[in-house]
C-alpha positions, -999 to 999 in steps of 0.1 A, spaced: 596 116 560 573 102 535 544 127 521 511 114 537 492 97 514 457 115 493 431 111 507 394 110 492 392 147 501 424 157 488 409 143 452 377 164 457 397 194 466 416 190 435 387 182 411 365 207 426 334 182 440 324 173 469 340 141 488 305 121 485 308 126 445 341 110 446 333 81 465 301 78 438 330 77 409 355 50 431 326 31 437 310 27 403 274 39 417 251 59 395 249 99 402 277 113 383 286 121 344 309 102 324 329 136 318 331 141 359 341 104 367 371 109 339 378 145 354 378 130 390 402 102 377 424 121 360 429 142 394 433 113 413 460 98 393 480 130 389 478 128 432 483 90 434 453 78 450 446 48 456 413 35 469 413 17 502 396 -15 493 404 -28 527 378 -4 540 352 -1 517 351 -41 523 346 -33 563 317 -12 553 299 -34 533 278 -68 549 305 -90 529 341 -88 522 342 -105 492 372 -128 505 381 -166 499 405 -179 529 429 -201 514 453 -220 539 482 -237 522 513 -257 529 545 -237 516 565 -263 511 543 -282 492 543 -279 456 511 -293 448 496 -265 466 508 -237 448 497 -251 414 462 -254 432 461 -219 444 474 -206 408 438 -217 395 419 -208 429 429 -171 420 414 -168 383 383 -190 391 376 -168 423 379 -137 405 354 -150 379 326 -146 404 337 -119 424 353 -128 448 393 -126 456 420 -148 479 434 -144 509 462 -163 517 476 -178 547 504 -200 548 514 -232 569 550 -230 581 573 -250 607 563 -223 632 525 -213 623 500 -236 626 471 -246 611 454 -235 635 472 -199 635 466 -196 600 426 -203 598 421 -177 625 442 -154 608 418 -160 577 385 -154 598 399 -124 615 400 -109 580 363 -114 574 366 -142 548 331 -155 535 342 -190 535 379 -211 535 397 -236 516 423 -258 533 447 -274 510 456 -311 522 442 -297 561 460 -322 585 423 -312 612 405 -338 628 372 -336 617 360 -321 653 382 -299 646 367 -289 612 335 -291 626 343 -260 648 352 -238 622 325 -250 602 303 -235 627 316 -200 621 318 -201 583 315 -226 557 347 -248 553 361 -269 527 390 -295 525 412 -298 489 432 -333 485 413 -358 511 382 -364 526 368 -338 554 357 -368 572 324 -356 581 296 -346 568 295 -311 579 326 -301 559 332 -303 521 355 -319 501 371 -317 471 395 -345 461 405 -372 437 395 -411 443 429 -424 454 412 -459 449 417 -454 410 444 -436 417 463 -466 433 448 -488 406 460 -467 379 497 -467 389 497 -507 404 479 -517 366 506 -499 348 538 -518 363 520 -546 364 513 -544 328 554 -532 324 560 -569 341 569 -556 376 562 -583 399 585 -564 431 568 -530 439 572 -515 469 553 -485 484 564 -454 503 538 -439 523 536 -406 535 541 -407 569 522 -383 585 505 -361 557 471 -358 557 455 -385 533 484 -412 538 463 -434 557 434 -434 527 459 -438 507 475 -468 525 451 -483 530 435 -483 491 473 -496 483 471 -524 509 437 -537 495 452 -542 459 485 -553 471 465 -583 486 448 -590 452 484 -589 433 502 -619 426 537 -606 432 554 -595 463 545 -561 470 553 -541 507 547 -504 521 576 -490 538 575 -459 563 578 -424 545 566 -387 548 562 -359 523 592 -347 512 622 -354 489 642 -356 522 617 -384 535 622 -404 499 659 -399 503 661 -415 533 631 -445 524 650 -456 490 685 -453 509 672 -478 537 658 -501 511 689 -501 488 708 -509 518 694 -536 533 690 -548 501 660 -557 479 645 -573 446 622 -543 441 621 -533 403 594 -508 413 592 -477 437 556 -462 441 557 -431 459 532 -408 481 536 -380 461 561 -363 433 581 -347 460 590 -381 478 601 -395 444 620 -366 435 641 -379 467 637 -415 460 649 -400 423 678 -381 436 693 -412 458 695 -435 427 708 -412 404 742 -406 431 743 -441 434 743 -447 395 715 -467 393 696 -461 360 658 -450 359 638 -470 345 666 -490 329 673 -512 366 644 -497 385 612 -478 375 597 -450 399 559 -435 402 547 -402 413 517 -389 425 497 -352 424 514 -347 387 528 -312 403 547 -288 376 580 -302 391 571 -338 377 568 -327 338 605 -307 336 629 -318 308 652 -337 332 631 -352 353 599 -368 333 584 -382 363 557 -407 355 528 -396 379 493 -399 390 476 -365 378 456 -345 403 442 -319 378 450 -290 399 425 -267 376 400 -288 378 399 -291 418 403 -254 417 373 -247 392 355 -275 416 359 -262 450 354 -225 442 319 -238 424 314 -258 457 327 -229 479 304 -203 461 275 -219 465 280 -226 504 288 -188 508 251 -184 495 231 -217 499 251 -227 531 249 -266 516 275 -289 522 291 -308 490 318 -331 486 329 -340 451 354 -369 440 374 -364 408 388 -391 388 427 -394 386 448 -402 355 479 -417 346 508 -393 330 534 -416 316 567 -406 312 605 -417 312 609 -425 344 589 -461 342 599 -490 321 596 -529 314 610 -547 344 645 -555 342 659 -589 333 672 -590 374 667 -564 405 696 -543 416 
């Protein structure tokens, strides 16, 4: 069987003080020598204890905690929560994580985060109504990363997909595409924003431009660009919901041998760490993960202790890379 694990008293038995003058040493708090909180250390390394943060948090009013709900499968959302962590820490306060999967909701993984005794939570691209927001945001301040919360009770931190979809129409445009088609993203949260800022300027551009159905995955761009290709079309131009549907859209071209951008050029969007690899060079429109991070922590922070609700809007840019060229003399 494994040896129980030191407790606070084991370390004052061994160091010779009492248990409430190792708690003062564990807990940083004035009422002990330097010379006694080395001595106590020492004792408590040589027994491998370690303090139960878990329940020193339970004592105090606040736990110090950030709930973070996340997508697994969603690349985008780990670069985000790389920065949450660093930023977080920088006022005092740490993560708690809670993931998304096939088989836990939403839902399931908010409550999970509340039953821990976070101060506030962040949900990354939430796919909530905004009643639905509006519930938890009655128990503890809420905020939404990657689209709008849709009401004003909620916070939100997210880029303007307006310029976005601007950005990445103005630069094929200006390559000579005049055949750019769009895959959508199905049902992830944001695709109808997103849509529907890519139908406005589609109606303002001169060529023949069309939205086809989608989703978020490489899988869901695999199967767009192979219904497209085999139907047949004059595209020169695939825009794309995010990196990981162009990945797919990527993938599907490369087996059948046509060249990127040399026949067709294809567009990204979140600028994810997949996008920038050696072999892939995906030309994107960049969600600056750190700077949402920084952002919704700030905003997060100062709900925890103001209770205020603030939304911001960051402005998107354009990463070029190999994957877009000039328009090809003819479509494929």
């Amino acid at each position: 069987m494994a040896s129980k694990r030191p407790t606070m008293a084991d370390v004052a038995k061994a160091a010779g003080v009492s248990t409430a003058l190792v708690s003062i040493v564990f807990r940083d708090a004035p009422g002990a020598s330097e010379s006694t909180r080395n001595h106590v250390k020492e004792k408590a390394a040589e027994l491998g204890y370690i303090p139960d943060r878990r329940a020193q948090k339970l004592r105090q009013n606040r736990s110090g905690l950030i709930g973070v709900a996340f997508e697994m499968h969603q690349a985008f959302h780990g670069d985000i929560v790389e920065h949450l962590y660093p930023t977080a820490r920088k006022h005092g306060f740490d993560l708690h994580l809670s993931a998304i999967t096939p088989t836990r909701t939403e839902k399931d993984a908010v409550n999970a985060l509340i039953r821990e005794r976070c101060e506030a939570v962040i949900l990354l691209g939430s796919r909530m109504s905004p009643s639905d927001l509006e519930t938890i945001a009655q128990q503890l301040p809420v905020q939404v990363i990657a689209r709008g919360s849709g009401t004003p009770k909620v916070s939100s931190v997210h880029v303007d997909d307006a310029v976005g979809a601007q950005l990445a129409l103005n630069h094929l445009i200006e390559l000579g595409h005049e055949h750019i088609i769009y895959i959508d993203g199905g049902d992830a949260p944001g695709t109808q924003e997103r849509s529907e800022v890519f139908k406005a300027h589609i109606d303002s551009f001169a060529g023949t431009t069309r939205i086809v159905p989608g989703g978020s995955s490489e899988a869901a761009g695999a199967q767009a660009i192979s219904e497209i290709l085999d139907s047949g079309t004059d595209a020169t131009a695939i825009l794309a919901f995010n990196d990981r549907v162009a990945l797919g859209v990527l993938d599907i071209l490369w087996q059948r041998g046509i060249h990127v951008p040399e026949e067709i050029s294809v567009v990204g969007y979140d600028n994810s760490s997949l996008a920038s690899l050696d072999h892939i060079g995906l030309t994107t429109i960049a969600q600056d993960s750190e700077a949402i991070a920084v952002k919704a922590i700030d905003v997060t922070i100062s709900q925890i202790n103001n209770h205020t609700e603030t939304s911001a809007v960051l402005t998107p840019t354009l990463i070029t890379r190999r994957t877009t060229g000039p328009r090809p003399q003819k479509a494929i």
